[in-house]
C-alpha positions in Angstrom: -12.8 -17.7 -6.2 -11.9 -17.1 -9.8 -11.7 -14.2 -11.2 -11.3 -13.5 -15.2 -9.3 -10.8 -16.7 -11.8 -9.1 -19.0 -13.8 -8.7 -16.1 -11.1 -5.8 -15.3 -12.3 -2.8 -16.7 -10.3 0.6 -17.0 -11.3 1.3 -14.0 -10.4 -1.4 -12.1 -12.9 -4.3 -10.0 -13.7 -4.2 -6.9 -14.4 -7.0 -4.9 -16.5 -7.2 -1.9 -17.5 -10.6 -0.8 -17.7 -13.1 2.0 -15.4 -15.9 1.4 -16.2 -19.6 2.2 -14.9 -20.3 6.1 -13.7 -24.1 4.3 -11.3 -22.2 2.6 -10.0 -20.4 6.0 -10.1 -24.0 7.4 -8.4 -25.6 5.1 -5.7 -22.6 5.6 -5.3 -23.5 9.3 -5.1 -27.3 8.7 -1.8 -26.8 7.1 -1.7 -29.9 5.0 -3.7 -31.7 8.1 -0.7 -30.3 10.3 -2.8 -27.8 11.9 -1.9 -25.1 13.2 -3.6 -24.6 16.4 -6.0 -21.4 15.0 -9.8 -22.7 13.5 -12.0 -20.1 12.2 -14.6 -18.6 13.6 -16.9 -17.8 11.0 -16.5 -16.4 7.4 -14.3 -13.9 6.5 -15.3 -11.0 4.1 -12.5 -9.9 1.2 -12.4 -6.6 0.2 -10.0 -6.3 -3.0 -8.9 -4.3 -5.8 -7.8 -5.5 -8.9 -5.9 -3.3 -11.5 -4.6 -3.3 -14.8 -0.9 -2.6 -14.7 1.7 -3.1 -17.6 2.2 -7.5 -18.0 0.0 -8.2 -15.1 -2.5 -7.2 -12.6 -2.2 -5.2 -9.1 -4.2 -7.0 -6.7 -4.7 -5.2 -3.2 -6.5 -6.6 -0.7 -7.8 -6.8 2.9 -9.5 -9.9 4.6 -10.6 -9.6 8.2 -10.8 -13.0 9.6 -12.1 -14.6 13.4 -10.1 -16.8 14.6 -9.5 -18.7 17.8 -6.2 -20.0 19.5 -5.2 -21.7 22.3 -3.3 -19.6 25.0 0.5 -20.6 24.9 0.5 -20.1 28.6 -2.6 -21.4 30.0 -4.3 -23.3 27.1 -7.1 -21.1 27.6 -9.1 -20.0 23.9 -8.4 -16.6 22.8 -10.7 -14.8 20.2 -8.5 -13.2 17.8 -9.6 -10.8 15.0 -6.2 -11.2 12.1 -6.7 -8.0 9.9 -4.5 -9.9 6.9 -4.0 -6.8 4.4 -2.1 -7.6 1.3 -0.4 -5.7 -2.2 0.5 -8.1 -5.1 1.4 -7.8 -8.2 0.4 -10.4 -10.4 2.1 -11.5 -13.7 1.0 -13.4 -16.2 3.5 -16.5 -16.9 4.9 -17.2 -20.0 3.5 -19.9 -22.3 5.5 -23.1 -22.1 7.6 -23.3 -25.2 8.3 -19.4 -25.5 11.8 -19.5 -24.0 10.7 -17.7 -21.3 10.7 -20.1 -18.2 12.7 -20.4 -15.8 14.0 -24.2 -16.8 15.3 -22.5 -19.9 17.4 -19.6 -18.6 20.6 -20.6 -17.6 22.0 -20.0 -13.9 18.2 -19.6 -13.1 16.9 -22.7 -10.6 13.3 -23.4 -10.5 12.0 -22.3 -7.6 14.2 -19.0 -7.1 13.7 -16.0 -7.4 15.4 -12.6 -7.1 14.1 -10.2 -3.9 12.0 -7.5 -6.3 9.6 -10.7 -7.4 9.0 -11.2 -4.0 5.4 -9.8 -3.9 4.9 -11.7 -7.2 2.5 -14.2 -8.2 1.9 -15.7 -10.9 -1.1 -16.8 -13.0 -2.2 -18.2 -16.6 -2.6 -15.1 -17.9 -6.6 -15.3 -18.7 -7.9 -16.1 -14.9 -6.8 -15.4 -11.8 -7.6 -18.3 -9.1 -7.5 -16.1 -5.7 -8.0 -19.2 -3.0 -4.5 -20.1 -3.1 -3.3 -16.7 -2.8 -5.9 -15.8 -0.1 -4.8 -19.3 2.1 -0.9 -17.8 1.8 -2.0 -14.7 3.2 -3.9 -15.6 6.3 -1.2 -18.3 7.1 1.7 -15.0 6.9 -0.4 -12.9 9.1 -1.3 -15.3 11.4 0.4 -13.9 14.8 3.5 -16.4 16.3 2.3 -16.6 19.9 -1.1 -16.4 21.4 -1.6 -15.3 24.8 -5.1 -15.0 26.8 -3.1 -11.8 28.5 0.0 -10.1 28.8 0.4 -11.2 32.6 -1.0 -14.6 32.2 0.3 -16.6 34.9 0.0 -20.1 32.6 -0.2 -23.8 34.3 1.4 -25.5 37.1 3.8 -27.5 35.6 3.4 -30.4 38.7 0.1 -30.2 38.9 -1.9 -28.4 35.7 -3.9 -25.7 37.5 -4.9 -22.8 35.5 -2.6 -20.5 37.8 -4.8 -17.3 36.3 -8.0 -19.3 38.4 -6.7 -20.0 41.7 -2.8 -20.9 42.8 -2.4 -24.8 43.6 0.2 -25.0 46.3 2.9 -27.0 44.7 6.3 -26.7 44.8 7.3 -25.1 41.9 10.9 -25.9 42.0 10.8 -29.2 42.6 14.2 -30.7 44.6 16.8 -32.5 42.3 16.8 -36.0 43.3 20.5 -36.6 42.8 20.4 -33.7 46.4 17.4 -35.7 48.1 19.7 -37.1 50.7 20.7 -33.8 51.8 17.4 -32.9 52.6 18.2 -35.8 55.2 20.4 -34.3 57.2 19.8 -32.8 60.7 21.5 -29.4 61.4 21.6 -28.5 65.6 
């Protein structure tokens, strides 16, 4: 979704749309990685843009459906990810103008100080929001997933769901380098 900057008015533009689910999946794929979440239908953006001094304010809020295997018990989980988002977006400097980072010295490309943090950066006549909307979901997406607090997770022996029924095993089972002691005959 592209959004040009002389549609921003004094007033700001609001955005309220539903965004392709192919872009949420190609968020989750992770450079065909994958991360374990797919979507579960499309997700609606709510935004804000603003003119601020050099740039544009960009606050946003994406609700997106996702599901996730259980970490415990590989069960799927609906999730709902509220991924809610403040940028400030600055226009980057032409190439030539002395402004880029290649031709300040001490400055590396690709670092940047702590208050650019919540930065982005765009041509300074459109803003392309797909590639700022993938690095959101893929921040807010949640580190663990679990079906419930007190799952009980898999056998490790055996595989039962242990949330369905128990299976009987041993769960410790003996160290063979002790087998032989299990041998022995105490009267």
């Amino acid at each position: 979704m592209v959004v040009n900057i002389e549609e921003i008015l004094e007033g700001g533009l609001e955005l309220d749309k539903e965004i392709p689910s192919e872009l949420l999946d190609q968020a989750l794929l992770a450079d065909g990685k994958g991360t374990g979440f797919r979507a579960r239908g499309a997700p609606r953006l709510a935004a804000r843009l603003t003119k601020v001094s050099g740039g544009v304010l960009l606050e946003g809020r994406l609700s997106a459906r996702l599901v996730a295997p259980c970490k415990r018990c590989v069960t799927e989980v609906d999730l709902d990810v509220p991924v809610d988002f403040t940028l400030n977006l600055v226009a980057h400097p032409a190439p030539g103008s002395g402004e880029a980072a290649e031709d300040k010295p001490g400055v590396r490309a690709g670092s940047f100080s702590l208050e650019e943090a919540d930065e982005e950066r765009f041509d300074g006549r459109t803003i392309d929001l797909d590639p700022i909307l993938r690095e959101q979901v893929l921040l807010a997406l949640p580190v663990t997933v679990v079906c419930e607090e007190g799952c009980l997770g898999l056998c490790t022996l055996c595989g039962q769901n242990l949330n369905e029924r128990q299976c009987g095993c041993e769960r410790k089972p003996p160290d063979p380098r002790l087998a032989k002691l299990g041998e022995i005959k105490l009267n």
